[in-house]
C-alpha positions in Angstrom: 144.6 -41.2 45.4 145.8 -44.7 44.0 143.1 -47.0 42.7 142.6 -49.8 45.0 142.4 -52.7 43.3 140.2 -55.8 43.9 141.4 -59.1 44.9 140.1 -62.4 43.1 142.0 -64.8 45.3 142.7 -65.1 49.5 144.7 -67.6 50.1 144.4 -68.2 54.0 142.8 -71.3 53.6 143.5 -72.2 49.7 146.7 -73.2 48.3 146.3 -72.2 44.8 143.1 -70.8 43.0 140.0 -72.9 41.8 138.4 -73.7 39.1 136.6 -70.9 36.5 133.4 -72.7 34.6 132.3 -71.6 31.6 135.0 -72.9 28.9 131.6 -74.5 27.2 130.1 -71.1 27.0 133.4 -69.7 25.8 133.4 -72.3 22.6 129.8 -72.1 22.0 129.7 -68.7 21.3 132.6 -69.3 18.8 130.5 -71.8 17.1 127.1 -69.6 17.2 129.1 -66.5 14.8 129.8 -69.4 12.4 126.3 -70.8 12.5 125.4 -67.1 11.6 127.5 -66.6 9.3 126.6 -69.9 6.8 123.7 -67.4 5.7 126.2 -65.2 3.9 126.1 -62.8 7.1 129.9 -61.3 7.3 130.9 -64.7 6.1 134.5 -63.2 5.3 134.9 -61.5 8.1 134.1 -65.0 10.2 136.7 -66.7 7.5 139.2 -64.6 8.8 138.3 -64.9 12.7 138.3 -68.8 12.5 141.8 -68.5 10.3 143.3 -66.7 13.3 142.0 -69.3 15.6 144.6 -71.6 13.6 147.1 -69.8 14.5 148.0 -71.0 17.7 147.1 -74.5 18.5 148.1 -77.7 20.5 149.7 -80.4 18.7 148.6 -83.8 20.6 151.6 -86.4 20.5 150.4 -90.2 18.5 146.5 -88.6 18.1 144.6 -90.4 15.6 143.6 -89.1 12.4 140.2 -87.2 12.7 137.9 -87.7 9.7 136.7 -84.8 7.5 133.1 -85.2 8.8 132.7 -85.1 12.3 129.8 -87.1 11.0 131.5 -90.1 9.9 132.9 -90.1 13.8 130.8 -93.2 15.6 129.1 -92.9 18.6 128.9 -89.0 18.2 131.9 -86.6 18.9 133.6 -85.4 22.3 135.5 -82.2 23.0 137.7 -81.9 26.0 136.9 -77.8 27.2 140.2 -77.3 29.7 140.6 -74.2 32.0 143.5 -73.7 33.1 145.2 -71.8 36.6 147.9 -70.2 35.5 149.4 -66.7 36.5 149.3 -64.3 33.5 151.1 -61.3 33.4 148.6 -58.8 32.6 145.9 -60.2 35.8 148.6 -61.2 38.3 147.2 -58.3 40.8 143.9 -60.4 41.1 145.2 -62.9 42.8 147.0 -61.8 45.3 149.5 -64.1 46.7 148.8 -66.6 44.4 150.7 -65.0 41.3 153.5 -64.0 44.4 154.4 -67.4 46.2 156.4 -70.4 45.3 153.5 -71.9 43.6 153.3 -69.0 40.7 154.8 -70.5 38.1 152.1 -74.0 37.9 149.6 -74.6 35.2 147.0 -76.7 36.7 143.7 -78.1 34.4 141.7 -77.1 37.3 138.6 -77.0 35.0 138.0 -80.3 33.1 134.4 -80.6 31.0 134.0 -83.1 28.9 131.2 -82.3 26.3 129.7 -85.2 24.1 127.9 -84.5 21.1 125.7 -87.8 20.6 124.4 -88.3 17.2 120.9 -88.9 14.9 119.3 -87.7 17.7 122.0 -84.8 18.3 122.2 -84.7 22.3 124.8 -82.9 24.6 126.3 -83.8 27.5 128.4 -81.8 29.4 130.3 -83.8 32.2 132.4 -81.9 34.7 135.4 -83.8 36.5 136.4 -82.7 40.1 140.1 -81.7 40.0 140.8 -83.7 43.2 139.6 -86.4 41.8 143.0 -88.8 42.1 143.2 -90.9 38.5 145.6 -93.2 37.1 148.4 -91.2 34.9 148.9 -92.7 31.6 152.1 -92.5 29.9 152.3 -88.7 28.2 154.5 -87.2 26.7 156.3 -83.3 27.5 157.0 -81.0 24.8 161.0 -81.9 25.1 159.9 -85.4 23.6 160.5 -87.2 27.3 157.6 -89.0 28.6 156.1 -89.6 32.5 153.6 -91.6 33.4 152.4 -94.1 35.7 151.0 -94.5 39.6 148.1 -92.2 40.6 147.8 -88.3 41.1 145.1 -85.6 41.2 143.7 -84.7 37.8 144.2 -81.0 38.1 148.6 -82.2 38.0 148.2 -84.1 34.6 148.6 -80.5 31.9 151.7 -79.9 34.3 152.9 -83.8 33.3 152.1 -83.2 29.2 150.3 -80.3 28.7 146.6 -80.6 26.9 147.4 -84.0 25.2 148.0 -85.8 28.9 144.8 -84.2 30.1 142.6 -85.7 26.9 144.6 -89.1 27.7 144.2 -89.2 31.2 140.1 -88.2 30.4 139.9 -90.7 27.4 141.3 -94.0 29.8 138.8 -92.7 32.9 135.6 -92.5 30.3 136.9 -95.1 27.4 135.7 -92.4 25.0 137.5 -91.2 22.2 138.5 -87.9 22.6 139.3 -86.2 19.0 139.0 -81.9 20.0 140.3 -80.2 23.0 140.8 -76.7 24.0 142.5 -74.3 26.7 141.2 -71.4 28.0 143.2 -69.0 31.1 141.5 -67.0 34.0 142.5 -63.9 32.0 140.2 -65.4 29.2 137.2 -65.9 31.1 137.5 -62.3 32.5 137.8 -60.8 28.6 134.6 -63.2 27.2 132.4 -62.5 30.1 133.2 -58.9 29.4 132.1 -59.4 26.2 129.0 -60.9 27.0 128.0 -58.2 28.8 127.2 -60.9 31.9 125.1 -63.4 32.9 122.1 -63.4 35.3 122.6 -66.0 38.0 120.1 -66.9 41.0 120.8 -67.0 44.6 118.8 -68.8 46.8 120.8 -67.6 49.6 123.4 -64.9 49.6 127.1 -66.0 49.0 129.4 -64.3 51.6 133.4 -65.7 50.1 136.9 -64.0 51.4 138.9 -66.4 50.0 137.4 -65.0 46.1 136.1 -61.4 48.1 132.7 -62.5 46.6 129.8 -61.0 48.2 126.4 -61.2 46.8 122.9 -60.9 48.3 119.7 -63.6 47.4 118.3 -62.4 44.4 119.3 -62.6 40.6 122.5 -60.7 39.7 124.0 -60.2 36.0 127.8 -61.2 36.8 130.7 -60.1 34.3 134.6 -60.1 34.2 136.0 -60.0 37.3 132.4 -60.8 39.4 132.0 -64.1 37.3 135.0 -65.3 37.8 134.4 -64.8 41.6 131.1 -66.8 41.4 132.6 -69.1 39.4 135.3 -69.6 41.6 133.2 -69.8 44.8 133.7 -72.7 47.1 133.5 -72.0 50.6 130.5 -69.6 49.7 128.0 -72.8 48.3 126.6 -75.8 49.6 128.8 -77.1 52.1 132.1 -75.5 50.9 132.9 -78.6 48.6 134.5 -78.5 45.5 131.2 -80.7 44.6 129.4 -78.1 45.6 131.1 -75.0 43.4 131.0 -77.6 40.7 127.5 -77.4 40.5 126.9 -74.1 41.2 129.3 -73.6 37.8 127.0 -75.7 35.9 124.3 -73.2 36.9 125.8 -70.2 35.1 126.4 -72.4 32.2 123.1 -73.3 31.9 122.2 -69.5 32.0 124.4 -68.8 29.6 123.0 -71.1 27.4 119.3 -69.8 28.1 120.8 -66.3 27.3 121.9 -67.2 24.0 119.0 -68.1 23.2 116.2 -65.8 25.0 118.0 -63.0 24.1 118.3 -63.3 20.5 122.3 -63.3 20.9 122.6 -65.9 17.7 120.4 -63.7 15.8 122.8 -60.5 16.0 125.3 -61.2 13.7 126.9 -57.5 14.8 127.3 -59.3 18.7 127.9 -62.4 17.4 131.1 -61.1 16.0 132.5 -59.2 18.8 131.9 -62.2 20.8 133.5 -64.6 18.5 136.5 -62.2 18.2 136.9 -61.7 21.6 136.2 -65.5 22.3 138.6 -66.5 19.5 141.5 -64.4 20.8 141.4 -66.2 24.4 141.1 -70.0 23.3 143.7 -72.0 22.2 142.9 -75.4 20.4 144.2 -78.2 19.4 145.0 -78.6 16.0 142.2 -81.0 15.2 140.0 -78.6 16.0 141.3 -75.4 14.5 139.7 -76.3 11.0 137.1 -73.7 10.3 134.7 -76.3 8.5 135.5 -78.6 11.6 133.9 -75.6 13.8 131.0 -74.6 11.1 130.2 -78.8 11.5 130.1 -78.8 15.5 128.1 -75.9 15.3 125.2 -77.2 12.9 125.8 -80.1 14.8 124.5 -78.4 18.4 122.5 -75.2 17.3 119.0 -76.9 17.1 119.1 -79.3 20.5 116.2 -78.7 22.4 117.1 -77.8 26.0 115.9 -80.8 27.8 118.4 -82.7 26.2 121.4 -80.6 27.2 122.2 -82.3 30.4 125.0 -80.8 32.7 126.5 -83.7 35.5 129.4 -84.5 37.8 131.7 -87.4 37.5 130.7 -89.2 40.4 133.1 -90.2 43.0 133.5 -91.1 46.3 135.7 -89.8 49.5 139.4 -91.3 49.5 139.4 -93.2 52.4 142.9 -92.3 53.2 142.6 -88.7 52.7 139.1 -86.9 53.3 140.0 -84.0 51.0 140.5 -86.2 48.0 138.0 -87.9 45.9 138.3 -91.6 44.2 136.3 -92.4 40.9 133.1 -94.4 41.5 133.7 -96.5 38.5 130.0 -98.7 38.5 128.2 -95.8 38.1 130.4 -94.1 35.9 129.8 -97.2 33.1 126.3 -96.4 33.2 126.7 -93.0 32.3 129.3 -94.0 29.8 127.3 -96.9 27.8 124.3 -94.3 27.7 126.3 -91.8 25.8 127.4 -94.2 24.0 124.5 -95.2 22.6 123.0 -92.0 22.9 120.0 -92.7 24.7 118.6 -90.2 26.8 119.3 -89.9 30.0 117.0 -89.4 33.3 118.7 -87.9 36.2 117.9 -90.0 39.5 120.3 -87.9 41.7 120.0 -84.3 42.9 120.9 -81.2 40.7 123.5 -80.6 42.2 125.7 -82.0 44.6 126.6 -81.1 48.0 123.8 -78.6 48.6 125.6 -76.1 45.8 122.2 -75.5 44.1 118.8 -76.1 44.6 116.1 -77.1 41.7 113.5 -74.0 41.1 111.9 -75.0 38.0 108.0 -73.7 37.8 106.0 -76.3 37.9 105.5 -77.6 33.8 107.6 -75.0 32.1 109.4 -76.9 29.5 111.9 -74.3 28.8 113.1 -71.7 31.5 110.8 -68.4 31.6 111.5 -65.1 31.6 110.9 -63.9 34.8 113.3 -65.3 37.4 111.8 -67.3 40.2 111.3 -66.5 43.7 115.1 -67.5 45.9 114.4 -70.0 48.2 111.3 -71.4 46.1 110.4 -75.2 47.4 111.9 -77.6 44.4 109.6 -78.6 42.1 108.9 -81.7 39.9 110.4 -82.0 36.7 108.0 -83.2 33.1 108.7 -87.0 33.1 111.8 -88.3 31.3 111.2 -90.6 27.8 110.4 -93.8 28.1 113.9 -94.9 26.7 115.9 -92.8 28.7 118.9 -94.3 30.8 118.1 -93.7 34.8 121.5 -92.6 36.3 123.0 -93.7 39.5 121.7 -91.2 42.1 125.6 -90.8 42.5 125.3 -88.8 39.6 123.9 -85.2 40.0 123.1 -82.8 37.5 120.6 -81.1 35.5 119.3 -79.6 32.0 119.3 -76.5 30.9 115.5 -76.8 30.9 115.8 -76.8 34.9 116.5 -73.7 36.6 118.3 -73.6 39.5 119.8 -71.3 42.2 123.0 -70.8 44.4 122.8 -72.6 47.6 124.9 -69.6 49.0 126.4 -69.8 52.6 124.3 -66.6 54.0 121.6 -67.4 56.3 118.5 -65.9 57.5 
């Protein structure tokens, strides 16, 4: 009897797949096996993993000159983490007509996180921008040297416009932040890394019930890998209020798990993991060139391994519904400046708004943990107060939702009762 095979994407109601979430996760464990290996552990064996990293990158047309020492970059450093839909080969029977249809052939940046590294304190921000959100298209230019540009699209078009470089530009004008590293990552990469990771545990509040993804998972915590993250990751109709708001912040949850796993799990201190993860991660990320310097990646690392996790803050762009067309979103610039002059200078932030927009998660945090437990909370748990923020921190527009990966949180899944 023939295998039957499981289906990632439905497409009865969606026109082309959605976003995958964990591109920070992806990069961070690339940075962790070079952390490691400054201590002399299988130092030439990471030599060689970062080398081949270098071997396919993105050059950026007109980019500036990045110093030596991501230190002597002002106002702390920014990477642009990219995911991109695209129909590869060896995964096209996961996504169904998707990979079949007219549409097969597009590369959309469907996944968009801008993470800022803020400096003396180090801080981390990652900031996730909704691919309908419809931007101004600065001039960028294609790989045969012609340039477009100009008038107003969605964000998830601009890698088709000018690849990775257009992306970065188009991100750079909306935040007025320089932009120096960038990276791509596919849907077959996610599948491989998660693989490697051996999965992630990720909370339900309520059980997520998705055909468009086939995703079907009961309240509870659940350790999701390959395929199954990529479903929950995915998710849209199955959180909040079927938003892609909603699935944003619902993605921000299993990065901030990951992140907790890292950590509580002694990951960084197994150099033997480390370095299956890191070759695995390696292999399935494609950088720009800037950023395909081992030292640059040994630098970024030192530069993030000891922030605390109350001051590695996830949040949404914050936007507000195109009046002309309810299934687009518009940028809400006022708020967005706050945000923007905080990071830049790299005050702490307080977050005003919910964790997470559109009802996609819902705050769990025991009352006065400081950094997540181990034992995962009850689903459903009433939301809690958070420890107060400092007394220098920036409060955020409620517009702005998000959390830190001192918070837990839970799916807001679609299954009721």
């Amino acid at each position: 009897m023939a295998r039957r095979r499981r289906t990632v994407a439905r497409h009865a109601r969606l026109p082309s797949p959605r976003p995958l979430g964990q591109f920070f996760a992806i990069v961070g464990v690339c940075l962790a096996v070079l952390v490691v290996s400054l201590g002399g552990v299988a130092a030439y064996a990471t030599y060689d993993l970062a080398a081949s990293f270098a071997d396919d990158v993105v050059d950026i047309p007109d980019q500036e000159a990045v110093p030596p020492d991501i230190g002597a970059i002002e106002g702390g450093v920014s990477v642009l983490l990219t995911g991109i839909d695209e129909c590869e080969e060896e995964f096209k029977y996961l996504f169904g007509d998707r990979c079949k249809g007219p549409d097969s052939t597009t590369r959309l940046n469907d996944v968009n996180l801008l993470v800022h590294i803020g400096d003396s304190p180090r801080r981390v921000t990652v900031v996730s921008f909704p691919r309908d959100l419809i931007v101004p298209i600065p001039s960028c230019t294609r790989e045969d040297g012609s340039t477009f540009g100009g008038g107003t699209d969605q964000l998830n078009t601009t890698y088709q416009y000018g690849g990775l470089g257009c992306v970065m530009k188009t991100i750079s004008d909306l935040s007025d932040i320089n932009i120096p590293f960038g990276a791509v990552v596919t849907f077959g990469g996610v599948i491989k890394v998660t693989d490697a990771l051996g999965g992630v545990d990720v909370c339900l509040a309520r059980g997520i019930r998705d055909r468009n993804t086939g995703l079907d998972l009961s309240a509870g915590t659940h350790t999701v890998s390959g395929v199954t993250a990529l479903q929950f990751l995915r998710t849209r109709y199955g959180v909040g209020d079927g938003s892609d708001l909603g699935r944003i912040s619902n993605q921000q949850q299993y990065m901030s798990r990951l992140a907790n796993k890292l950590v509580s799990d002694d990951v960084l201190s197994n150099p033997a993991q480390l370095y299956k993860l890191a070759a695995v991660a390696l292999d399935n990320v494609t950088p720009t060139r800037s950023l395909a310097n081992p030292l640059t990646l040994v630098q970024i690392a030192l530069a993030v391994k000891d922030v605390p996790f109350d001051e590695i803050v996830f949040v949404q762009y914050p936007t507000f519904t195109d009046p002309s067309d309810e299934n687009r979103l518009r940028p809400d610039y006022s708020s967005a400046e706050v945000l923007w002059n905080a990071l830049r200078d790299n005050q702490p932030l307080d977050i005003t708004g919910d964790v997470g927009a559109r009802g996609g998660v819902v705050d769990v945090t025991p009352t006065g943990a400081a950094t997540p437990p181990a034992a995962e909370p009850t689903p459903g748990a009433t939301p809690v107060e958070t420890p107060a923020p400092p007394v220098d921190a920036v409060a955020l527009p409620p517009t702005i939702t998000g959390s830190t990966a001192a918070q837990q949180t839970c799916s807001g899944g679609n299954v009721r009762g």
